[in-house]
C-alpha positions in Angstrom: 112.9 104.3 93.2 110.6 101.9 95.3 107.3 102.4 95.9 108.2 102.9 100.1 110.7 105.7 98.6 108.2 107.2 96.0 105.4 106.9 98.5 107.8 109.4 101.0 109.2 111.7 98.9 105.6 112.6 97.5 104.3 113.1 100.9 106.9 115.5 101.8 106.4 117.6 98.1 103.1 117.3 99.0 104.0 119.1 102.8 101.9 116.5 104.1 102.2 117.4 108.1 103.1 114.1 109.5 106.1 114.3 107.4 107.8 117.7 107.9 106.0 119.5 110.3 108.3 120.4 113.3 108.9 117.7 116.1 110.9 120.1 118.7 107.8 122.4 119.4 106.2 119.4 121.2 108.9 120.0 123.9 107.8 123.9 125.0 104.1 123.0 124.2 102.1 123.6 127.1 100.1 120.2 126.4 102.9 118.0 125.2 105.9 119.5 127.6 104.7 117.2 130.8 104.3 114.1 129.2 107.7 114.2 127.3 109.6 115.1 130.6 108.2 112.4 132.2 109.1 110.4 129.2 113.0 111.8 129.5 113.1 111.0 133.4 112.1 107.4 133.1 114.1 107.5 130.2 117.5 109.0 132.1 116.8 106.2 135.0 117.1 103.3 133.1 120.5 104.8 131.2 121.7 105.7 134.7 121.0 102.2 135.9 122.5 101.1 132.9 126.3 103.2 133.2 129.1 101.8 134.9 132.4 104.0 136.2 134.2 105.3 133.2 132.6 103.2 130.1 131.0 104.9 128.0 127.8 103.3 126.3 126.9 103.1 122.4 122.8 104.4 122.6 121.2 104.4 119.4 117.5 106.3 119.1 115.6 104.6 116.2 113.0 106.4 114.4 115.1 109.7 116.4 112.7 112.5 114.0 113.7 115.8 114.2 115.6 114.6 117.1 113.3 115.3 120.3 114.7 112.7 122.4 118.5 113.3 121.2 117.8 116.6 122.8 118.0 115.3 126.2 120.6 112.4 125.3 123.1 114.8 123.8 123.2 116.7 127.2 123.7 113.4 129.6 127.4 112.3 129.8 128.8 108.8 128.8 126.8 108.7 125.6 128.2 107.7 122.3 124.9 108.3 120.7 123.5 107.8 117.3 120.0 108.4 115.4 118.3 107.0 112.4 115.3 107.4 110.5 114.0 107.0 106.6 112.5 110.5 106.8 115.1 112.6 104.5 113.4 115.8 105.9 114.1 114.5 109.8 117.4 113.1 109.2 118.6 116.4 107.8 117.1 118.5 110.8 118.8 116.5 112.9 121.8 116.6 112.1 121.8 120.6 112.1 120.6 120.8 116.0 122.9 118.0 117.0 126.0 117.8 115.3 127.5 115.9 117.7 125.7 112.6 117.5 126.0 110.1 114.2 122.2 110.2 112.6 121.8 108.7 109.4 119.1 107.8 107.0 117.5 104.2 107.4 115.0 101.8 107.5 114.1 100.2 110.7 112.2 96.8 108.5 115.9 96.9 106.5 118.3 97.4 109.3 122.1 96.7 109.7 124.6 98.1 111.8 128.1 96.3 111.7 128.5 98.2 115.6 126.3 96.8 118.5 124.7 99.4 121.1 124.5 98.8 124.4 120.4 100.8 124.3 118.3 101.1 121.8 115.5 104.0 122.5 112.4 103.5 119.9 109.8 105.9 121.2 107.0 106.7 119.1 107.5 104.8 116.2 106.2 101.1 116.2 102.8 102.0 115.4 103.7 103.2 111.9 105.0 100.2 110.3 103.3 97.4 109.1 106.4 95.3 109.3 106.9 95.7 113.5 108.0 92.2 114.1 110.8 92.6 111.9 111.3 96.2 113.0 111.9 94.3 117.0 113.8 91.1 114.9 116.5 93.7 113.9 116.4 96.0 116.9 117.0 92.7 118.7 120.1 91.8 116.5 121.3 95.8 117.2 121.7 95.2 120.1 124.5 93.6 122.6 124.3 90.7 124.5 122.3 91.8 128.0 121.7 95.4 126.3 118.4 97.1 126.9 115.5 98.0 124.5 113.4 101.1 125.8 110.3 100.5 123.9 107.7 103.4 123.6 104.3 102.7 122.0 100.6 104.3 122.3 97.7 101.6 123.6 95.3 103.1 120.9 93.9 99.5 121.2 92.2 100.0 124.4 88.6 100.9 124.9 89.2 104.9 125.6 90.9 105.5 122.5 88.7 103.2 120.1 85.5 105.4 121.2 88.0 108.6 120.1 89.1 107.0 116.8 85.6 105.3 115.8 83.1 107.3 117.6 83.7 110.9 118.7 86.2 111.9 115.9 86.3 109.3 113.4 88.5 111.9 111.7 91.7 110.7 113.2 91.2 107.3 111.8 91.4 108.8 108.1 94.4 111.1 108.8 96.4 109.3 111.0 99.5 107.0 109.1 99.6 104.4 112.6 98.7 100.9 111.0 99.1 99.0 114.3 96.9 99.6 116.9 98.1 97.8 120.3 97.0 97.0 124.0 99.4 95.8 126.7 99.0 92.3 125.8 99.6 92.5 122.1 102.3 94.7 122.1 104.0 92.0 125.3 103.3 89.0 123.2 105.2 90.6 120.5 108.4 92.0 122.6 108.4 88.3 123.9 108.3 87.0 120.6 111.3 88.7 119.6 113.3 87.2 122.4 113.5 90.0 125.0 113.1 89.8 128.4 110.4 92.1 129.4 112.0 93.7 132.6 110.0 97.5 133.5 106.7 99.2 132.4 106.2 103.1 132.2 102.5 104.1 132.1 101.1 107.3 130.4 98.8 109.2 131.6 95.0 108.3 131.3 93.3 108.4 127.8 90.6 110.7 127.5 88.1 109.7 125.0 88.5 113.3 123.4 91.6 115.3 122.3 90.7 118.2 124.2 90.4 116.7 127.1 93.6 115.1 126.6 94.9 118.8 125.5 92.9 120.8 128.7 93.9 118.0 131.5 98.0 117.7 130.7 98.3 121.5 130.0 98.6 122.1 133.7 100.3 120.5 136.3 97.2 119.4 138.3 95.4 118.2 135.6 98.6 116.1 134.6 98.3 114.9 138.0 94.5 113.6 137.6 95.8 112.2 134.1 98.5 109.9 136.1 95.8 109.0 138.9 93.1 108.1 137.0 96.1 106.1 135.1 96.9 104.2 138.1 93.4 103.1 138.8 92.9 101.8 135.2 96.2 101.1 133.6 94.3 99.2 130.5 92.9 102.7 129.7 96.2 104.7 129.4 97.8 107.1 126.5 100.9 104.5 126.2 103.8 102.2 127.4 107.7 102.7 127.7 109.3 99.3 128.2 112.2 97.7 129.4 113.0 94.8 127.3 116.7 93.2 128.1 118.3 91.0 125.3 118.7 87.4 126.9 
């Protein structure tokens, strides 16, 4: 067994929480709920821009979890969808809520597919391996020629979120397992790198300095609201980035 593999399986027997705690609750959590939806919808738009008349499109989510995004993929139509991540526990749970979609176990810094997709969703999951430029190498090579890359990634680079980490709860810094800590530019550099075409940006709401604030303001609809104006005024200061990235 590697040490990768050992590391993993003793973090599960050990019920450490960022391994088998549930995913899906995020999606009726009053704090989490808005932020995924408008996730999904930017999400849905770029597939929908993506579908032509009666061809039906290979989507693969990388890093898929407990399957939180394959919850709104396995209900669009056109979708030959698939899921993988090295998580045994995940990759399991998966496969019980969506029977229907092809999720195996893998690793994204050891990744081959013989098949091609015509997306490839990674949401969430950049900022946890050391390894990300060969994590984008192989999603690159995943991919068809002219397919799309919807890259999801926190900026817990930026100012906001450094005070959080290294100031007012230095806590999260111990507990957390993210080893890469972008803002905009690194995290562009690197997609460029890679030899996409950066084509879109989604921006998360604003980044609050403090959890509960972050908790308070996107548990209701008009704080949600303030989160995504204030995000708009200063987009260097925001929770996180879904990309576009086309394969040239």
């Amino acid at each position: 067994m590697t040490n990768i593999k050992k590391g993993i399986k003793e973090k599960i027997d050990n019920g450490n929480s960022w391994y088998v705690s549930p995913q899906m609750k995020q999606i009726f959590d009053k704090s989490t709920k808005r932020s995924i939806k408008k996730r999904w919808d930017f999400i849905i738009s770029v597939i929908e821009t993506c579908q032509k008349k009666d061809i039906q499109l290979k989507i693969l989510d990388a890093g898929c979890g407990d399957g939180v995004h394959l919850n709104i993929l396995s209900k669009l139509k056109g979708l030959e969808i698939y899921g993988v991540d090295y998580n045994p526990v995940r990759v399991e749970r998966a496969k019980m809520e969506y029977p229907q979609a092809k999720i195996f176990k893998g690793d994204l810094t050891n990744l081959y597919i013989k098949d091609k997709f015509d997306i490839v969703l990674c949401s969430q999951v950049l900022e946890h391996i050391e390894e990300d430029d060969k994590v984008l190498d192989n999603l690159y090579n995943s991919i068809r020629n002219r397919g799309i890359l919807i890259l999801g990634v926190p900026n817990e680079g930026c100012f906001m979120a450094q005070c959080r980490n290294r100031l007012f709860q230095p806590y999260i810094q111990k507990i957390t397992d993210h080893v890469n800590f972008y803002k905009e530019d690194i995290i562009r550099e690197k997609i460029r790198k890679s030899g996409f075409q950066m084509e879109k940006v989604m921006y998360d709401g604003f980044f609050f300095p403090l959890t509960i604030m972050n908790t308070f303001f996107s548990s209701f609809n008009i704080g949600f609201k303030v989160m995504n104006y204030l995000a708009c005024l200063f987009k260097s200061q925001v929770g996180g980035y879904y990309f576009v990235c086309r394969k040239k």
